[in-house]
C-alpha positions as CSV (number, residue, x, y, z in Angstrom):
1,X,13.4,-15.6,-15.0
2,X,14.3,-12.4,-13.2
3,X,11.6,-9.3,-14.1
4,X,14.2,-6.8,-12.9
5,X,16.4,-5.6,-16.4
6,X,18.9,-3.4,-15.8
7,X,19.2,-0.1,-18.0
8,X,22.4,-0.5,-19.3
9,X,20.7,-3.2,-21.3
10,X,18.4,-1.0,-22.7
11,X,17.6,1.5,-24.6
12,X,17.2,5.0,-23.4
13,X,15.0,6.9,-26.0
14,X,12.2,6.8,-24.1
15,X,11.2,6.4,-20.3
16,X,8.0,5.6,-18.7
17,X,6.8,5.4,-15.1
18,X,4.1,3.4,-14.3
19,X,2.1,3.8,-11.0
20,X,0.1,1.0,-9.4
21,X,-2.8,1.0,-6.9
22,X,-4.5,-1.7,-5.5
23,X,-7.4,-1.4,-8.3
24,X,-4.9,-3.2,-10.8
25,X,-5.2,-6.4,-8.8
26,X,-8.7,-5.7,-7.8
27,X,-9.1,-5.6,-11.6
28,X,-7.1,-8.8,-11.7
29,X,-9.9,-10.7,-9.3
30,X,-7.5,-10.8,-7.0
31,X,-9.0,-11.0,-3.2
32,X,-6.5,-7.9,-1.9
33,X,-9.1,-6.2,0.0
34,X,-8.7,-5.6,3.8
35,X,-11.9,-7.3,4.3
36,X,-11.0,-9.9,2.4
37,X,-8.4,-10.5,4.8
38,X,-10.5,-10.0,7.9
39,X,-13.0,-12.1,7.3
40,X,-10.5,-15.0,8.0
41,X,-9.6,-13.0,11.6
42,X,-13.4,-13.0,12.2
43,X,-12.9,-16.8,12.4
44,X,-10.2,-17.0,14.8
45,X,-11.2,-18.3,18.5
46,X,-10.5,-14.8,20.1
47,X,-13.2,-13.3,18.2
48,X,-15.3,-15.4,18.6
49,X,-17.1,-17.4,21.0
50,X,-16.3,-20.0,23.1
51,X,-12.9,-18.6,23.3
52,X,-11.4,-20.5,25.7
53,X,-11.6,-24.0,23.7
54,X,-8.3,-23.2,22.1
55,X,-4.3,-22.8,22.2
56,X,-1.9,-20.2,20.3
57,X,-0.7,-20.8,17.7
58,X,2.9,-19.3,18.2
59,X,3.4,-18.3,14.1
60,X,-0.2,-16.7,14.3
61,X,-0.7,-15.8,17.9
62,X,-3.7,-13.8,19.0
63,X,-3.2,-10.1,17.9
64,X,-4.3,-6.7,19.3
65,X,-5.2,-5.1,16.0
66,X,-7.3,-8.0,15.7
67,X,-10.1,-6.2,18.4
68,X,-9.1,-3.0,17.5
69,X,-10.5,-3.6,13.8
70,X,-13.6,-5.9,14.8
71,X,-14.4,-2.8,17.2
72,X,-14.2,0.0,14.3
73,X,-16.0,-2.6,12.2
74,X,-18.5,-2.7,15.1
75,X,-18.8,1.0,15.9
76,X,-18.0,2.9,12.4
77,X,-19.1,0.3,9.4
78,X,-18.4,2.6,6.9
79,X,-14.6,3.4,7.5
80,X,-13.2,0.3,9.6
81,X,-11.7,-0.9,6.4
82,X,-9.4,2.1,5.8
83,X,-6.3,0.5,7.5
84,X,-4.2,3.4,7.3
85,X,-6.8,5.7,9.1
86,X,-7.5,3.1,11.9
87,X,-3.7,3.4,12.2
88,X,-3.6,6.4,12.6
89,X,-6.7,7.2,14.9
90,X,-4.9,4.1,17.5
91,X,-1.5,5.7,17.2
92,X,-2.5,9.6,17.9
93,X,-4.5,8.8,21.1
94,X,-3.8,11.3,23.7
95,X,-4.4,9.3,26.7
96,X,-4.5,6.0,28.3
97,X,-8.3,6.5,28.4
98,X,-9.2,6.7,24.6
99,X,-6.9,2.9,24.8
100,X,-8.8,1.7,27.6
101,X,-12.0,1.4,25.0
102,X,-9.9,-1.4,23.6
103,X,-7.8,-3.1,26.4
104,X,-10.9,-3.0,29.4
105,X,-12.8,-5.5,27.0
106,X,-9.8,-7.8,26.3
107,X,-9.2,-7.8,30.4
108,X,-13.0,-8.0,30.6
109,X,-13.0,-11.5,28.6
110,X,-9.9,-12.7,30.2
111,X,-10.3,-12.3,33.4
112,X,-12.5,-15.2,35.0
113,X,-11.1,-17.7,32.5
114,X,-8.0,-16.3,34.7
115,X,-9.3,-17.4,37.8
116,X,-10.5,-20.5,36.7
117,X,-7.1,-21.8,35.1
118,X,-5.5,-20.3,37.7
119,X,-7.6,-22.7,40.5
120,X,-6.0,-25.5,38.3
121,X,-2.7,-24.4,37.3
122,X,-3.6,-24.3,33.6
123,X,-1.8,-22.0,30.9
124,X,-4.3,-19.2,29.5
125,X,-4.6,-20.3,26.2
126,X,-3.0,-16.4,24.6
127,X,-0.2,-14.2,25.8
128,X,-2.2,-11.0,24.7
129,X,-3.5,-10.1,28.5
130,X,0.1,-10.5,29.9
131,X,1.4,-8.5,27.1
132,X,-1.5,-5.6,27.8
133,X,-0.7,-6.3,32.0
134,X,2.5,-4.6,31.3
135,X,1.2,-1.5,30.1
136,X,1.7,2.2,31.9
137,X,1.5,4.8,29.2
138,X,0.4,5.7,26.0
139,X,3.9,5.0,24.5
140,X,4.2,2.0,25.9
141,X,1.1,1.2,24.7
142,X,2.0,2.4,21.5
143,X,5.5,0.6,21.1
144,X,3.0,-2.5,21.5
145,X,1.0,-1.3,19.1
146,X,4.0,-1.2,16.7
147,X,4.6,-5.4,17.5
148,X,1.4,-6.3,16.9
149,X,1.1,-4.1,13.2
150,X,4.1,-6.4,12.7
151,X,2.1,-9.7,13.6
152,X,-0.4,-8.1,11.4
153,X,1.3,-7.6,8.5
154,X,3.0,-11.4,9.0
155,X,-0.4,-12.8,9.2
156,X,-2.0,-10.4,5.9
157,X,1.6,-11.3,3.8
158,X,0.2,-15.0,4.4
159,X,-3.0,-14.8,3.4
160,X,-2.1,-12.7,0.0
161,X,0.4,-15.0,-0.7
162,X,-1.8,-17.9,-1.3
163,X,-4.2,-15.6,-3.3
164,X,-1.8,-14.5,-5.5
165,X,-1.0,-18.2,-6.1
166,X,-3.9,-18.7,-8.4
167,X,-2.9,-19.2,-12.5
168,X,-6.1,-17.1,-12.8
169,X,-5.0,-14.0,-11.2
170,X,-1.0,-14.6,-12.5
171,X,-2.6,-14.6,-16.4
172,X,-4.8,-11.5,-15.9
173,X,-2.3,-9.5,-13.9
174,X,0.3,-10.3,-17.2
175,X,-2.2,-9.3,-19.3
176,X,-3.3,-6.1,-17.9
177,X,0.0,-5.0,-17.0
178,X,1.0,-5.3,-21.1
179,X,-1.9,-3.3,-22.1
180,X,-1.3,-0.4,-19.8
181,X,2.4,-0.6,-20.8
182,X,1.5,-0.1,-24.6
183,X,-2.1,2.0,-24.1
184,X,-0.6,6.0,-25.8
185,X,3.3,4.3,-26.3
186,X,3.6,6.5,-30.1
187,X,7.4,5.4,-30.3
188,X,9.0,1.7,-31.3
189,X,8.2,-0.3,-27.9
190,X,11.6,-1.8,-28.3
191,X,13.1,1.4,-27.8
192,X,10.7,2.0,-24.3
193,X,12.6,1.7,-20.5
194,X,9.4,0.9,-18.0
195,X,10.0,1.9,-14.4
196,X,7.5,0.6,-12.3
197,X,6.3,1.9,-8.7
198,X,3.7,0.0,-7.1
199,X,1.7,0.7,-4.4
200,X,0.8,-3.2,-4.0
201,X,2.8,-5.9,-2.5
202,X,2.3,-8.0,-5.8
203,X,4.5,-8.6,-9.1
204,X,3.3,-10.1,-12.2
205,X,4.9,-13.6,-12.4
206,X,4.8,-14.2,-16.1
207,X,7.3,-17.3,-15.7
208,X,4.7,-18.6,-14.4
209,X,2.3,-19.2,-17.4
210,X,4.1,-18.6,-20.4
211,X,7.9,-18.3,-21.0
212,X,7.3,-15.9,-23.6
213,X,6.3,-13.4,-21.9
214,X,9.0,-13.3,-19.1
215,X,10.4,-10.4,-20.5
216,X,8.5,-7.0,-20.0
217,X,11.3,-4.8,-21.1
218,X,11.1,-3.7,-17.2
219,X,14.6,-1.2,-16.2
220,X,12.7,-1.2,-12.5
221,X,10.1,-2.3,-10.3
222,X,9.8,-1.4,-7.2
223,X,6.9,-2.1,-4.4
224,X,6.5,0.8,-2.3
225,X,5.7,-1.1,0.9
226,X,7.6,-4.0,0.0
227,X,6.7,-7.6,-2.0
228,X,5.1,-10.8,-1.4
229,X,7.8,-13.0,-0.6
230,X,11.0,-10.9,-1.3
231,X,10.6,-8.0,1.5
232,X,8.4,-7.9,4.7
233,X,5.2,-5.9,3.9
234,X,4.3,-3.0,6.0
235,X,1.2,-0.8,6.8
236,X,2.1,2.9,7.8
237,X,0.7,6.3,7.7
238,X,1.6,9.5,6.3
239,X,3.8,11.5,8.6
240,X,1.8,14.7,7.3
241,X,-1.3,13.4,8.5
242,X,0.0,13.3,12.5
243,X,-0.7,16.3,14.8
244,X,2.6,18.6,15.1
245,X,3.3,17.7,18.5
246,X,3.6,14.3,17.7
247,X,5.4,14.3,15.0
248,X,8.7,14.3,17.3
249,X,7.8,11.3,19.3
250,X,9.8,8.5,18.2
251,X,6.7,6.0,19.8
252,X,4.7,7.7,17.1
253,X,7.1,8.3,14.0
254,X,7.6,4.2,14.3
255,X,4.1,4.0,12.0
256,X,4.9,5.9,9.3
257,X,5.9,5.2,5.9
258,X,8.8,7.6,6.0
259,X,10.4,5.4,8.8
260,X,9.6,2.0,7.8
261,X,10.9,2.3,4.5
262,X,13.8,3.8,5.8
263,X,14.3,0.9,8.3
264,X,13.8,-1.2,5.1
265,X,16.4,0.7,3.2
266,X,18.7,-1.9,5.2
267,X,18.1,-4.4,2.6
268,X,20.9,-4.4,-0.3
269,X,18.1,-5.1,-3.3
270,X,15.8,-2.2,-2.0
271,X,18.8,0.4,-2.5
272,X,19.6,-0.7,-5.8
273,X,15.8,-0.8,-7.1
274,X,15.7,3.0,-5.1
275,X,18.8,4.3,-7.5
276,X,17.2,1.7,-10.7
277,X,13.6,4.4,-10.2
278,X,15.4,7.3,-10.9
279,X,18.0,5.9,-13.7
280,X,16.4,8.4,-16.3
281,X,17.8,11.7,-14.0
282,X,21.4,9.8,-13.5
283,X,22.0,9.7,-17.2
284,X,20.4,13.4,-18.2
285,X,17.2,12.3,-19.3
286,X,13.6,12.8,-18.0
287,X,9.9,10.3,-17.8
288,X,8.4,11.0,-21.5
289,X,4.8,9.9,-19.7
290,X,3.5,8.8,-16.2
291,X,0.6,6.5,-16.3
292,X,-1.6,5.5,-13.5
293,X,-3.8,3.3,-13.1
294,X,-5.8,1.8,-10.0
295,X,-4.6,4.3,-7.3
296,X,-7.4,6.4,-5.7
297,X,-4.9,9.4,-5.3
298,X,-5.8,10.0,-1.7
299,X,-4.0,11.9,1.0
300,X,-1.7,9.1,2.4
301,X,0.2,8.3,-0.5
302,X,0.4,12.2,-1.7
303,X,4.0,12.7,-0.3
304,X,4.9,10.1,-3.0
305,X,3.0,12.0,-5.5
306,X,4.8,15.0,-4.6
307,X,8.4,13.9,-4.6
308,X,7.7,12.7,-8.6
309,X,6.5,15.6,-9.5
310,X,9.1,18.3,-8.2
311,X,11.7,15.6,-9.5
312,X,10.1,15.9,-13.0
313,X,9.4,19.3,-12.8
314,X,6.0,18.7,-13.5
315,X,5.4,22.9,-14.7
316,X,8.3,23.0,-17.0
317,X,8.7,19.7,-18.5
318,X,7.2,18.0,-21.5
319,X,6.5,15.1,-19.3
320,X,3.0,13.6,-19.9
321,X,1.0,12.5,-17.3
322,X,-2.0,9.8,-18.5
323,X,-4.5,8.3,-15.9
324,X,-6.6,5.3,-16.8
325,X,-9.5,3.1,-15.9
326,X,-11.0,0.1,-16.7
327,X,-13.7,0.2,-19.6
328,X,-15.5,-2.6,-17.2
329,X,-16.1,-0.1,-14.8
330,X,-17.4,3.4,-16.5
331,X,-19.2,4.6,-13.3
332,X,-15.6,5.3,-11.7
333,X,-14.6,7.8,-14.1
334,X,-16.7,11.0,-12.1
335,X,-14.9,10.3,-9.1
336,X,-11.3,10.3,-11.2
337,X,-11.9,13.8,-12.3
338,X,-12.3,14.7,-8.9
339,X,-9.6,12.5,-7.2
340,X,-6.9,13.8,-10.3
341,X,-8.5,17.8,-9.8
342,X,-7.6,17.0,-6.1
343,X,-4.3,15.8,-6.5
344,X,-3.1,18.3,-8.9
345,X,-4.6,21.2,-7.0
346,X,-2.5,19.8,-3.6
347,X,0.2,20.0,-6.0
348,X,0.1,23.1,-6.6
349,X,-1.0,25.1,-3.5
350,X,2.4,23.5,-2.6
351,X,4.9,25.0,-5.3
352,X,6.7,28.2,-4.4
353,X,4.9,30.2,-7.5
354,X,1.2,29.9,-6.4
355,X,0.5,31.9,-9.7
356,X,2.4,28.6,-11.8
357,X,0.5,26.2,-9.0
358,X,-2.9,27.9,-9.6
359,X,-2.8,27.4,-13.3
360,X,-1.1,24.3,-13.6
361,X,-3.9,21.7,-14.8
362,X,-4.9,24.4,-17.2
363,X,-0.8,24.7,-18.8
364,X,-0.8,20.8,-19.2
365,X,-4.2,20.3,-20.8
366,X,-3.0,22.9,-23.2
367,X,-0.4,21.5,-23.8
368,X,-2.1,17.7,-24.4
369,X,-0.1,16.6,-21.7
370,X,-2.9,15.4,-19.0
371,X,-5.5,13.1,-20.2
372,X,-7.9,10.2,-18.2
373,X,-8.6,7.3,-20.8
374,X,-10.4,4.2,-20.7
375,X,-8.4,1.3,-21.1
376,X,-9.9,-1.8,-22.5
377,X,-8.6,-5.3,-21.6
378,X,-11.5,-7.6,-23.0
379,X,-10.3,-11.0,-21.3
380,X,-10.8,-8.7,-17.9
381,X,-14.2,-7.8,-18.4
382,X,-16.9,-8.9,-16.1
């Protein structure tokens, strides 16, 4: 059963957009974490010792990334699992130097097993030195950076796949997702469009478990950074975040969002989920209520955050903006004020009346149109 509905099918009284983070599968049990991945990489022969008992595997060949996270998960424990800022810091290196922390030890652990299979006319068992050998400058350097993010994200698209495999997390992830689809709905929910924009590489597969709930009146869905087993995932960064004079330097615009989507764009169903998003502005009509749920609202993904809300007009419309957590987890709810104060505050230093910008939390509260509510999904609770 396709979850993709088109609008014409549906009616247009009322439109919601629904925003995902990764804390809606993290909810789900789902093993989505970066470390949850990397603790299969820890395993691999290259990381480990002996390493040079072994032969590549060509579909999951030793990869770069690979060091460059066991050495931030060596040197700085409390951030090596922020994949976007370990992007980032790799890519905006200004000199071979700061990459020579990374490739010296690689060459280090290479080079006698060189000698040695060399003396006998034996293959080294990975092509990573020979692929570092050929290295001059910090854009060739980076333009290999950018072929091993995309070994990377081959090898993480695997190991998600066969988590998100589980009838476990396929129930709760249906579940969840119809709760915060109906949480603060006030009108007939046969008469509600969802539009969906998620910020994970997963779908609920409700085909899967129960026929009867294949259809969640869905006009859109669309994963940001693509979906398990439709489009190739990507990591990236936020252009905003790179230093000016970098932000010209095609080496370096490779690894952001901005581009890779765009190189995405390519695909025929990505364009027509892009136009499905925004149905609601093609036929005169606006959201009637954003909800979010499991996004931590932090500065990579605020360019997103920004394009909604100028598209909505965020000041002048009637639009009502609802984040929720999970009544499993009270504790998070401090750090929501903060991350939403944050957001909204972003917001609107950046609107061209900083008198609107400054008192714009303050208009919508007023007005009943912000709100963070705990949303309770008793099968979820742990």
């Amino acid at each position: 059963v396709n979850l993709i509905r088109k609008q014409s099918k549906m009616s247009p009284w009322n439109n919601q957009l629904i925003i995902l983070g990764n804390g809606f599968d993290l909810e789900c049990q789902l093993r989505s974490q970066f470390d949850d991945y990397f603790q299969t990489r820890m395993e691999k022969p290259w990381l480990c010792e002996p390493y040079a008992q072994w032969k590549e595997n060509p579909d999951d060949p030793e990869n770069l990334w690979d060091h460059i996270f066991a050495f931030e998960k060596e040197n700085n424990p409390k951030s090596w699992k922020d994949v976007e800022a370990v992007i980032l810091k790799w890519v905006s290196c200004k000199g071979m130097n700061d990459y020579e922390e990374i490739i010296h030890p690689i060459q280090k652990r290479y080079s006698f097993l060189q000698k040695v299979k060399a003396s006998r006319g034996w293959p080294l068992p990975s092509s990573l030195p020979e692929r570092i050998s050929y290295i001059k400058d910090e854009d060739a350097f980076r333009n290999l950076l950018f072929e091993e993010l995309q070994l990377m994200e081959k090898a993480f698209e695997v190991f998600l796949t066969k988590e998100a495999a589980s009838l476990d997390y396929i129930r709760k992830s249906c579940n969840l997702f119809r709760v915060l689809r109906d949480a603060d709905t006030e009108e007939d929910l046969r008469d509600t469009s969802n539009y969906i924009l998620s910020f994970n590489y997963t779908v609920p597969q409700p085909d899967k478990i129960d026929s009867s709930l294949s259809d969640f009146r869905i006009a859109c869905w669309r994963n940001v950074h693509g979906r398990l087993g439709k489009d190739h995932i990507i990591f990236g960064i936020d252009m905003n975040q790179l230093p000016n004079q970098q932000k010209s330097n095609p080496a370096v615009l490779q690894f952001t969002k901005t581009y890779r989507v765009l190189r995405q764009s390519g695909d025929t169903s990505v364009k027509e989920e892009s136009v499905g998003l925004l149905e609601p502005y093609r036929i005169g009509e606006n959201f009637n209520t954003i909800k979010v749920y499991g996004h931590s609202l932090g500065q990579a993904d605020y360019s997103y955050f920004k394009a909604i809300f100028d598209r909505i007009d965020l000041y002048g419309s009637n639009t009502k903006l609802l984040f929720y957590f999970p009544s499993d987890h009270p504790y998070i709810k401090d750090g929501l004020y903060q991350q939403i104060t944050g957001l909204l505050t972003a917001y609107g230093e950046s609107m061209p009346d900083r008198s609107r910008g400054d008192n714009l939390m303050h208009k919508m509260l007023l007005e009943g149109r912000l709100a963070l509510s705990e949303l309770i999904v008793p099968d979820l609770e742990s």
